[in-house]
C-alpha positions as CSV (number, residue, x, y, z in Angstrom):
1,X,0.0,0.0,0.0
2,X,2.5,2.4,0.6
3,X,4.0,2.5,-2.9
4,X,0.8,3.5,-3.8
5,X,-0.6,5.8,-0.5
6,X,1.5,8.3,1.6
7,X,0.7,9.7,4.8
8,X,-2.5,7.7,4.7
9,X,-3.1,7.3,8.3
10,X,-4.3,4.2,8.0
11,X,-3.1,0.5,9.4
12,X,-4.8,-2.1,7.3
13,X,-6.5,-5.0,9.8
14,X,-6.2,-3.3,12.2
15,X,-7.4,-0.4,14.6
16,X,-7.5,3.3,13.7
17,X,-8.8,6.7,14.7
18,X,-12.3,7.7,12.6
19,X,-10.2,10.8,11.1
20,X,-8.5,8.9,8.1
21,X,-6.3,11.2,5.5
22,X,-5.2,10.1,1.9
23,X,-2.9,11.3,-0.1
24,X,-1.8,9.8,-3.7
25,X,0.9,10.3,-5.4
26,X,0.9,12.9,-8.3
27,X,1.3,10.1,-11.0
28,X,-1.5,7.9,-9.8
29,X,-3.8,10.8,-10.0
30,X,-3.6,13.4,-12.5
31,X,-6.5,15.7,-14.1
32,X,-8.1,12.9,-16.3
33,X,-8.7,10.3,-13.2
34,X,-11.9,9.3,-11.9
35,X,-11.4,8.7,-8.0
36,X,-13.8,6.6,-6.3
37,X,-13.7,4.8,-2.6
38,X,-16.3,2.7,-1.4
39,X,-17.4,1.6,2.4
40,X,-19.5,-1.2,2.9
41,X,-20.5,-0.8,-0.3
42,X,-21.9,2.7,0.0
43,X,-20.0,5.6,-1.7
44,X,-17.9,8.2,0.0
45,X,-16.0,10.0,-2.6
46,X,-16.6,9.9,-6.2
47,X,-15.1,12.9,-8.0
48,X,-14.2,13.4,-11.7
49,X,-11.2,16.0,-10.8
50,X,-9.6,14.3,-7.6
51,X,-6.8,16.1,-8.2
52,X,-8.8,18.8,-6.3
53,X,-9.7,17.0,-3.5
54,X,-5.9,15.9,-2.7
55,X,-5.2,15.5,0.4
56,X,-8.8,13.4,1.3
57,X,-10.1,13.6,4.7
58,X,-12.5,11.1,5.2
59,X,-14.3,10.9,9.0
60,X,-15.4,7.1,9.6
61,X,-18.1,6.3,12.0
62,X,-17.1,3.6,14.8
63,X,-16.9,0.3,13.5
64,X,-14.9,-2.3,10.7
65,X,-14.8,-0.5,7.2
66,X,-14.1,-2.5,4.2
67,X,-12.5,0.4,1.7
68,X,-12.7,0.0,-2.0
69,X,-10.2,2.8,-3.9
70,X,-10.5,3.0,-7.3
71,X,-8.8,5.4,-9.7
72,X,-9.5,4.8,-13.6
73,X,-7.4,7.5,-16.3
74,X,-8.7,6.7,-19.7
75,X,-6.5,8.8,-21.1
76,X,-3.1,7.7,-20.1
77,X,-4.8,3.9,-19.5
78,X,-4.2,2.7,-16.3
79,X,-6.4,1.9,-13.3
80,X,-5.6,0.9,-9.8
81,X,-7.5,-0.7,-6.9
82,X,-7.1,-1.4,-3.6
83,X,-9.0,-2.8,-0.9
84,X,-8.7,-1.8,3.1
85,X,-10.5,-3.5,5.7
86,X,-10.2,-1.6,8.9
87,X,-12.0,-0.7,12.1
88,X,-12.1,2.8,13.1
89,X,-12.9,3.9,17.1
90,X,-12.6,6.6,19.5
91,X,-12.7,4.0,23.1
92,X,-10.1,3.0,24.4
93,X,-9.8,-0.5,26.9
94,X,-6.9,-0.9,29.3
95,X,-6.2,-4.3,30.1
96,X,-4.1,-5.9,32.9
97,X,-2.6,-9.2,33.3
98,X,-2.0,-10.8,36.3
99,X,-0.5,-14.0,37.5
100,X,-2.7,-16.4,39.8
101,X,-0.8,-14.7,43.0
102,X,-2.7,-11.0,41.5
103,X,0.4,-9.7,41.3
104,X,1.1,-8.1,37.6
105,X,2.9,-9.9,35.0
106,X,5.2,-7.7,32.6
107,X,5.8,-8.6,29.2
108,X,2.8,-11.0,28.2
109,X,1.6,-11.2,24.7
110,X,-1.7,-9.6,24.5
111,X,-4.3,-10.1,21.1
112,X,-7.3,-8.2,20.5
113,X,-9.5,-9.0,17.8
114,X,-13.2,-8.2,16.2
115,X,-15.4,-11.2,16.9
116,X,-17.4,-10.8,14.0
117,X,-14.3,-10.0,12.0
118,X,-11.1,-11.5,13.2
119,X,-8.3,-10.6,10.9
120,X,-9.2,-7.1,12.2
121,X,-6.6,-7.7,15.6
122,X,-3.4,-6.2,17.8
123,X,-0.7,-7.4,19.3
124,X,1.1,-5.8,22.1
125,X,3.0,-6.8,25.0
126,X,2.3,-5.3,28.7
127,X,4.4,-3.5,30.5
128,X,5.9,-3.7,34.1
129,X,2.8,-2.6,35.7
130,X,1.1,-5.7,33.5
131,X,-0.6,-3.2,31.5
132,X,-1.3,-2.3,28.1
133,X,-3.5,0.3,26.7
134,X,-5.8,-0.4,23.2
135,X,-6.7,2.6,21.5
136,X,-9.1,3.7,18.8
137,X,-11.8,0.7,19.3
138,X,-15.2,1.0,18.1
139,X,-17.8,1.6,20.7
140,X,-20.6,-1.3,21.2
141,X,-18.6,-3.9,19.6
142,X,-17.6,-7.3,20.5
143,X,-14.0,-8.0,21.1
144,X,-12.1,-11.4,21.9
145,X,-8.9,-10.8,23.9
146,X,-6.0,-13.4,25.2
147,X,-3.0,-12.8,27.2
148,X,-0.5,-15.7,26.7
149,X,2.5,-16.7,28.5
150,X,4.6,-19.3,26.8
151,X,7.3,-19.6,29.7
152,X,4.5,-20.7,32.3
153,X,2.0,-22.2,30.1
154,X,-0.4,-20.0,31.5
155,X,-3.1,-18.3,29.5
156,X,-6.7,-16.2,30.1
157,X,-8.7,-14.6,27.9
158,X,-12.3,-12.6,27.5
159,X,-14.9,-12.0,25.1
160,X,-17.1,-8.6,26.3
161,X,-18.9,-5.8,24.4
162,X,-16.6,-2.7,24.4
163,X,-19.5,-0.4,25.2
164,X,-19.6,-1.7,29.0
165,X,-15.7,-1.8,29.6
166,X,-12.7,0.5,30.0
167,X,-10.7,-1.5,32.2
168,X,-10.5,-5.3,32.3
169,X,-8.4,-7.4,34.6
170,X,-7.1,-10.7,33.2
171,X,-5.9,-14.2,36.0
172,X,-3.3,-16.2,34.4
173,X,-4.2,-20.1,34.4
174,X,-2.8,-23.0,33.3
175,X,-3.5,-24.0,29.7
176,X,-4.4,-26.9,30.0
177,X,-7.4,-25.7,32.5
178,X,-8.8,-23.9,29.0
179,X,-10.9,-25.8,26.4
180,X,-9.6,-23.9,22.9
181,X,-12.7,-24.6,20.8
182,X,-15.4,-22.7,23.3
183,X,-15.7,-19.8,25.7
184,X,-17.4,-19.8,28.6
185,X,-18.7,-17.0,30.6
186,X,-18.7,-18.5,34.2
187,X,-15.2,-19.4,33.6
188,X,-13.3,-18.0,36.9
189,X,-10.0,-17.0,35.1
190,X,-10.6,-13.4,34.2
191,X,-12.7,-11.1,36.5
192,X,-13.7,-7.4,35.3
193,X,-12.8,-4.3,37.2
């Protein structure tokens, strides 16, 4: 994407804030383009002259966009596409991850994902206080998220709705505690602050 975008603001499958800039380069789009991009197929910019419109700002409700760019030149002919699936937010959910004494566990792998759309995910790792921070996440949206640590085979995870959470508090169990193929809500290694 980024031989073909600069400064686009954007991380593909992945996380981002609703304010979203494009910029092309000058040879993509030139005064005989036609510039189109599509969300969920419903049309945000369609322009004739996008040369005019350079730089784009486009401001994306909360929730997973699935971005269609087309530019067609007749003249010089060439067209380009590209699609962009991302989720766009303005909550933010601090989770913390703690071993099965409470006490808080520094660098552990923690993955956030969309339920309903899964390659839409982060990876961080937490820092001394156990902690990491996700930002830009769609409001009212279910989210999956795991905190794995492969030196103790211990593991927890959670799947809530971001509307009712901004902090969530994740026990460290054994893995082999955890069935992989189901989640269950009454299980009692995660608890929610």
């Amino acid at each position: 994407m980024s031989k073909f975008l600069i400064n686009s603001g954007i991380t593909i499958n992945s996380f981002n804030s609703p304010i979203v800039y494009l910029t092309f380069n000058t040879y993509i789009v030139d005064p005989s383009s036609i510039l189109s991009i599509i969300d969920n197929n419903a049309i945000l910019v369609q322009s004739f002259k996008p040369s005019e419109l350079l730089p784009i700002k486009m401001i994306l409700p909360d929730g997973f966009h699935h971005l269609d760019i087309l530019i067609i030149d007749e003249i010089q002919n060439y067209e380009f596409y590209q699609e962009i699936d991302i989720s766009t937010g303005t909550h933010s959910l601090l989770v913390t991850i703690l071993d099965q004494q409470y006490k808080p566990v520094e660098n552990i792998s923690v993955h956030l994902e969309l339920v309903d759309y899964s390659h839409i995910n982060l990876k961080h790792y937490t820092n001394h206080l156990g902690e990491f921070i996700f930002h830009h996440l769609p409001r009212h949206t279910q989210v999956y998220i795991e905190g794995i640590c492969m030196n103790s085979k211990r593991y927890a995870f959670i799947e809530i709705d971001t509307l009712y959470y901004r902090n969530i508090t994740l026990i460290l169990n054994d893995m082999s505690t955890y069935h992989y193929d189901e989640y269950d809500s009454l299980d009692q290694g995660y608890y929610a602050i």
